[in-house]
C-alpha angles and dihedrals in degrees: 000000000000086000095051090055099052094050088052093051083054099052094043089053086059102045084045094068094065094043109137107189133027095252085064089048088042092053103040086041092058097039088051088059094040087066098046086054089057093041105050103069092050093037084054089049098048084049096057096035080054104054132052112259086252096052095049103094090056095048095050082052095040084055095050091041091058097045086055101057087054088059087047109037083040098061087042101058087036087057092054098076093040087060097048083051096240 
């Protein structure tokens, strides 16, 4: 289930790119965060049933660390192209 999700986010953000009018953006907008609402209670259990009691505050860090630097990394490289004018 939390693969599938992913793989769906994926696939939206590409389509997303060719996207021509606001209702396309609107409807794989709100079918990208409609994935991230199903994943995230299986994806935090996965995460818990997967680390010791003592190690779970670092894993559940180490998860929203890492989600941060996608958001990050993401906007920068975006930002790349934009720059070179291409």
């Amino acid at each position: 289930m939390v693969v599938g999700d992913y793989a769906l986010s994926t696939i939206v953000k590409i389509i997303l790119a060719f996207s021509i009018t606001w209702q396309q953006v609107f409807f794989l907008k709100a079918l990208k965060w409609s994935g991230k609402g199903v994943r995230s209670a299986p994806r935090d259990a996965m995460i818990s049933e997967s680390t010791e009691m003592k190690a779970m505050d670092r894993d559940f860090g180490l998860h929203r660390a890492m989600d941060s630097s996608e958001i990050t990394l993401g906007s920068a490289l975006a930002y790349i192209p934009l720059e070179r004018g291409l």
